[in-house]
N, C-alpha and C positions, 0 to 999 in steps of 0.2 A: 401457611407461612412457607411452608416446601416448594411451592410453585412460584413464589415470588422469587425465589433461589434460582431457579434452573437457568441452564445456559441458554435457552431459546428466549424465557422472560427479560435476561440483563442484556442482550444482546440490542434487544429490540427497544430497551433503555437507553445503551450506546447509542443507536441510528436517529434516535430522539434526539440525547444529547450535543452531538452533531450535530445537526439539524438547526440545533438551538444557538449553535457557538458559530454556524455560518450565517444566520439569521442576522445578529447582531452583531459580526463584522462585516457582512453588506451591508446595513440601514442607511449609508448613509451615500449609498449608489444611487443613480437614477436609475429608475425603473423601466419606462418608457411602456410602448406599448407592445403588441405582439407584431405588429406591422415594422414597426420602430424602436426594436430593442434597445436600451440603454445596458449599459457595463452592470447593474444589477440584476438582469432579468434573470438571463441562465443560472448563477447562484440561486438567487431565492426561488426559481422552479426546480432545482436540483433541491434545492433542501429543504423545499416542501417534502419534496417525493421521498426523500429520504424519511423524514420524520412521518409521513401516512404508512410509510411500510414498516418502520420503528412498531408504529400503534397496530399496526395487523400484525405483527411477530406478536406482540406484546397479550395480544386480545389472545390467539391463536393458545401460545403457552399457558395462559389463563385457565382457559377452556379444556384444552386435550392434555394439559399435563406434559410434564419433560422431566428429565433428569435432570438429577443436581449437578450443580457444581465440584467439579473435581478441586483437587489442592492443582495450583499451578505446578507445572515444570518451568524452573527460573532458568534450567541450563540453554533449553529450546530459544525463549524469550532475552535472553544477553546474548545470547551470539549470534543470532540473528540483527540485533540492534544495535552491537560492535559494527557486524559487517556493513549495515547501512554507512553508519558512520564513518569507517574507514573508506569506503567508496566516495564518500561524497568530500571526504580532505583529500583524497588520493585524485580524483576525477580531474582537478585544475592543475595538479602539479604534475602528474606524468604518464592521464593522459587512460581512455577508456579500457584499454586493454587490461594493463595492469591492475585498473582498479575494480573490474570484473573478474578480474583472475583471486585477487584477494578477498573480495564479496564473497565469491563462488565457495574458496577455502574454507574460508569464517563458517558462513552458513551450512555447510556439509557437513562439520563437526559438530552441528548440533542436534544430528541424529541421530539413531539409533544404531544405526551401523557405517562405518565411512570404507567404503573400496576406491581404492584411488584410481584403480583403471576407469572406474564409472566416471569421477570426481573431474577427473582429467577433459575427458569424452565431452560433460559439460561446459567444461573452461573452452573446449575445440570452438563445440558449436555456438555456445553461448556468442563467443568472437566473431567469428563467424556471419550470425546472425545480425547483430546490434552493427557491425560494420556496414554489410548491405541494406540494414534498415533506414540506420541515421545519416550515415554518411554520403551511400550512393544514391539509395533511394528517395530519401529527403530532402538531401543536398544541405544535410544541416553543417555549420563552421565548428565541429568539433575536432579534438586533436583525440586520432587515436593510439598515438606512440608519442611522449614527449620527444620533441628534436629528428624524430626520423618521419612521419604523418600528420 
């Protein structure tokens, strides 16, 4: 029953589960063929592959044994899933900077130590980075400053 517990076994239940939930909202994509992909193909070959690796975690843990399950930390898991959330209401109203800047905040507080010079350092590059990614690099039509970008 212990090994049915561990984190390597429920994980590989996850990529299953997955797997299962992409399954059955593509079904009803066409498929086409490998020559001639249809809008379902890349889905249901991702979430095959997804769920064959599910069943090899799943086998794996079976077999060699894992550690259990620890008790969640809820503090890591909400603040991490604020920050999503505030980035993604923030992103449309004012714009990548900003809502990377408050991502970044959110989710540093939920670790185990927060140094702001590091904190900061991130916010630079994180900017930085996603700017010449998306904007120069890809030429994507995002705003990176409400009203000024």
């Amino acid at each position: 029953m212990n090994r049915f517990l561990s984190k390597d076994f429920l994980s590989g239940l996850m990529f299953i589960g997955f797997g299962l939930v992409a399954l059955y909202f593509g079904q009803k994509l066409a498929l086409g063929t490998t020559v001639r992909m249809g809008p379902g193909y890349v889905p249901r070959m991702l979430a095959l592959i997804m769920m064959s690796l599910g069943g090899v975690i799943c086998v794996v843990a079976l077999v060699a044994g894992a550690e259990p399950v620890e008790k969640p930390k809820w503090k890591p898991i909400t603040l991490v899933t604020i920050g999503i959330i505030c980035f993604a209401l923030l992103f449309e109203r004012a714009g990548l900077l900003p809502a990377l800047v408050v991502l970044i905040l959110i989710a540093s507080l939920a670790g185990e130590e927060f140094k702001l010079k590091e904190v900061l350092a991130n916010m630079v590059v994180l900017a930085i980075v996603c700017t010449l990614v998306f904007k120069v690099g890809l030429g994507m039509n995002i705003t990176i400053l409400r009203g000024v970008w």
